[in-house]
C-alpha positions as CSV (number, residue, x, y, z in Angstrom):
1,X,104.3,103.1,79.0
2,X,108.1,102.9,79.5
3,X,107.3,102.9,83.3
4,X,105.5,100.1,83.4
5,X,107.9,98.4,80.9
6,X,110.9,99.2,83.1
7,X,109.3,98.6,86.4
8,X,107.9,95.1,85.3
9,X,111.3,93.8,83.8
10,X,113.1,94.9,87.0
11,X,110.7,92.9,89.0
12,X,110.8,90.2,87.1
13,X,114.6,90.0,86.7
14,X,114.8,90.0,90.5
15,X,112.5,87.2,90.3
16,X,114.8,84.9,88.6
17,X,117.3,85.6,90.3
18,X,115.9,83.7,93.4
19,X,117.4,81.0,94.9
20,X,115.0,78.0,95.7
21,X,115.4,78.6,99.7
22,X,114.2,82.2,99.3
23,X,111.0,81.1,97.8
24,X,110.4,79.8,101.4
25,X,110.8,82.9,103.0
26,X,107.8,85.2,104.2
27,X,107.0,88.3,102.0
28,X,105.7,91.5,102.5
29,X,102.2,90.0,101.8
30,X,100.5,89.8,105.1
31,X,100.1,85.7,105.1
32,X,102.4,85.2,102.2
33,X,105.5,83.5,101.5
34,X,107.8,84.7,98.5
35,X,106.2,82.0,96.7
36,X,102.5,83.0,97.2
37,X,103.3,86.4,95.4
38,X,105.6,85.3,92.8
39,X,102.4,83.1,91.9
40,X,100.4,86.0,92.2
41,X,102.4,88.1,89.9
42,X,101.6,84.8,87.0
43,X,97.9,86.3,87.8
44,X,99.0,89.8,87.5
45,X,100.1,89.3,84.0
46,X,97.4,87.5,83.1
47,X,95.3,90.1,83.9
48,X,97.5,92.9,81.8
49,X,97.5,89.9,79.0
50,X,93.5,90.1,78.9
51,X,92.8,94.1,79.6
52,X,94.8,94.7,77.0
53,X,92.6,92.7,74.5
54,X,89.5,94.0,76.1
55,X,88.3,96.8,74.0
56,X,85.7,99.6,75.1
57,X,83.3,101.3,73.1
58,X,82.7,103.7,75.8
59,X,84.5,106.9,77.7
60,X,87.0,106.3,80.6
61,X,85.1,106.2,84.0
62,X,88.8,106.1,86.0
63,X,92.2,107.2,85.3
64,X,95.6,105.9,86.6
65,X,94.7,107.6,90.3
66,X,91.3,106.7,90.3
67,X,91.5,103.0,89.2
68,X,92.6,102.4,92.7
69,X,89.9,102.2,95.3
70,X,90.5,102.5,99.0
71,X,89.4,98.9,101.1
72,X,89.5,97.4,104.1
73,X,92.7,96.5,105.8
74,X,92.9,92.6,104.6
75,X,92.0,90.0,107.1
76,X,93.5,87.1,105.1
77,X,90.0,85.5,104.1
78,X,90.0,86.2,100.5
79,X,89.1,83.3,99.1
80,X,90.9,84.3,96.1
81,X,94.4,85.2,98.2
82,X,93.5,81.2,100.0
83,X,93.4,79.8,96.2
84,X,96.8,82.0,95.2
85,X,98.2,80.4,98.1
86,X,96.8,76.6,97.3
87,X,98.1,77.5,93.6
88,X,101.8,78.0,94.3
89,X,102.4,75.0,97.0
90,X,101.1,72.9,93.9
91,X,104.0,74.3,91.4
92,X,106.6,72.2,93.9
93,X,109.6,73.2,92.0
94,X,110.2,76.6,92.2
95,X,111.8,76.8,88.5
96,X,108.4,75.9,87.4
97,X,106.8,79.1,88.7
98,X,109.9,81.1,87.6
99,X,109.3,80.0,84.6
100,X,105.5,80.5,84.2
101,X,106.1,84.0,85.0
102,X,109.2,84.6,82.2
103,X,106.3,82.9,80.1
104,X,103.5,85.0,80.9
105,X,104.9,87.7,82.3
106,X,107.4,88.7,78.8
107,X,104.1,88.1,76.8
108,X,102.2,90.5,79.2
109,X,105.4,93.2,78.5
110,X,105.3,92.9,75.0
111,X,101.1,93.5,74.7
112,X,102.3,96.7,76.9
113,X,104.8,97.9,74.2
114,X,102.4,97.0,71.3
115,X,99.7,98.5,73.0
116,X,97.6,102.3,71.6
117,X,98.3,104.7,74.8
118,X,94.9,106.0,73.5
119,X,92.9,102.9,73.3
120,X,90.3,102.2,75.6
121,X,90.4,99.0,77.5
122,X,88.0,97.3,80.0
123,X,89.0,96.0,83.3
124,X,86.9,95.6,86.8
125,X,83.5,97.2,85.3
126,X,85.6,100.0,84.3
127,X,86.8,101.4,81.3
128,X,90.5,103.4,81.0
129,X,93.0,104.2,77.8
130,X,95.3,101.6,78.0
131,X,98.0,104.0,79.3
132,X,96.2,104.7,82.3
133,X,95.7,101.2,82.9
134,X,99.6,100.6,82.4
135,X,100.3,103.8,84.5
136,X,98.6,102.5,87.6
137,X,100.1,99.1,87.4
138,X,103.7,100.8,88.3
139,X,102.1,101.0,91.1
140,X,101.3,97.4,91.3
141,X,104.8,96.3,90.6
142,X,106.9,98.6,92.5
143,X,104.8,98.0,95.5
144,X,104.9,94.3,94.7
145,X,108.7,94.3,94.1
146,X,109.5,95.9,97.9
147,X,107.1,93.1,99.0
148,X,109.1,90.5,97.1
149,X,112.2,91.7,99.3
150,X,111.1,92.3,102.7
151,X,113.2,89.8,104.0
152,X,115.9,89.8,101.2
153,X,118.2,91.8,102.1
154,X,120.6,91.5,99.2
155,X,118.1,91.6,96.2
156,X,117.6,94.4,93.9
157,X,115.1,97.4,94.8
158,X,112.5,98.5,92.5
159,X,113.5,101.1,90.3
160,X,113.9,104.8,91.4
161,X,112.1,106.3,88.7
162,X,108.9,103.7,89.7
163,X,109.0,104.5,93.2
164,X,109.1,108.3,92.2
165,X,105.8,107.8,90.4
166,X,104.5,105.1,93.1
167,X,104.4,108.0,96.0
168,X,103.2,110.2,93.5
169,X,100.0,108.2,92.5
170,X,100.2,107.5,96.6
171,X,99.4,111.1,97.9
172,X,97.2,112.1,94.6
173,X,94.9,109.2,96.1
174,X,95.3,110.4,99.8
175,X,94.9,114.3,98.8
176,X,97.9,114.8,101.0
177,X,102.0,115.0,100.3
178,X,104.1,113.0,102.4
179,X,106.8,114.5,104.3
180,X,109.8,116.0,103.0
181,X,112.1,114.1,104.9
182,X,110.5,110.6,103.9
183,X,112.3,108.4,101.3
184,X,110.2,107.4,98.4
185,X,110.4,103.9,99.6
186,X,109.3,104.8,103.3
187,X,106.8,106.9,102.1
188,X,105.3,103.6,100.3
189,X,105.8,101.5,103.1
190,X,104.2,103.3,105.5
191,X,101.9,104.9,103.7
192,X,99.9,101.4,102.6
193,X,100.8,99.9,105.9
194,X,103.4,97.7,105.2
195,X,105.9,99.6,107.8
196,X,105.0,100.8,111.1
197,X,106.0,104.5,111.6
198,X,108.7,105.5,114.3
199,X,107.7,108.1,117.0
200,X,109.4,110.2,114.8
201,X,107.8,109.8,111.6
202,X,104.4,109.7,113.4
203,X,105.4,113.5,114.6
204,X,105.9,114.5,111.5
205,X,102.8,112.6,109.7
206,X,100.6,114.0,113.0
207,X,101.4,117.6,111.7
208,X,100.2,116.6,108.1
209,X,96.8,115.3,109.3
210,X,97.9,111.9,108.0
211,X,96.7,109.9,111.1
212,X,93.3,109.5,109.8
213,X,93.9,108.6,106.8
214,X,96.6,105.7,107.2
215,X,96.9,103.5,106.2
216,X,96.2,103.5,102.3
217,X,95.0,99.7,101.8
218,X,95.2,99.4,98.2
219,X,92.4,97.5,96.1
């Protein structure tokens, strides 16, 4: 619970701190400018805002590893990711985004705090205790947060401890450890395809049987 709490202030600190040009700039998001997935975390939240009110009577059918499902590299069709992107050009201003994410986003971080660990919580036809629910959305926002500064070379990195627990979740859903000699941050990168591996890396993720598996599109 502090995880999620820590990692979601961090990326949302290093949201406001945006200047108005850097909105403009491309993301890590295949197709999507720094605006696009600023507006996307206003969806995020909402999403945490209404899981979190949206009690189960039943037992968990996933867990913090298992909410995630394995899909098919993104094509850029999603008619949802289209309407994300139709969404944000119509804020104009980016203050007003900044501040519809402070708004929704601080509201989505205090249900988190207030929320029973314990309590079971319905989300995607699937039922999890909300901790598991908040567990795998450090994932969510520390991937999202080295998306948000792909091509912002002097903004703030996601915190260590979320990219710790990131890569761990990572090769629990893979069955398979990264290499040794990979950062936690590479490791992410690469491992949900938003790097390209050297030659170098590739030798060493050859030897691990991680060729078949890569890379790990998140859904």
């Amino acid at each position: 619970m502090d995880l999620f709490s820590h990692s979601w202030t961090a990326l949302r600190t290093t949201v406001a701190a945006l200047t108005d040009q850097d909105f403009e700039r491309p993301s890590g998001c295949t197709g999507w400018l720094v605006r696009d997935l600023v507006c996307h975390l206003v969806i995020d939240a909402q999403d945490v805002l209404i899981t979190l009110v949206t009690p189960a009577d039943t037992e968990p059918t996933r867990d913090a590893v298992t909410y995630w499902d394995i899909v098919d590299t993104p094509t850029g069709d999603d008619p949802l990711d289209a309407l994300t992107v139709r969404l944000a050009a119509a804020y104009g201003d980016p203050a007003l985004l900044k501040f519809h994410l402070d708004d929704v986003g601080s509201a989505a971080g205090r249900a988190a705090e207030l929320a029973d660990p314990g309590a079971r919580v319905s989300t995607r036809d699937q039922v999890l205790t909300a901790g598991d629910y908040l567990s795998a959305y450090v994932m969510e926002w520390t991937l999202h947060h080295l998306d948000l500064i792909a091509h912002l070379p002097d903004a703030a990195e996601p915190p260590a401890e979320g990219l710790v627990a990131a890569r761990a979740m990572l090769e629990k859903i893979a069955g398979a450890a990264f290499p040794t000699s990979f950062s936690d941050k590479d490791a992410l990168l690469i491992g949900t395809g938003r790097r390209v591996p050297t030659d170098a890396e590739n030798s060493e993720l050859a030897r691990g049987e991680w060729a078949e598996r890569l890379p790990l599109v998140l859904g």
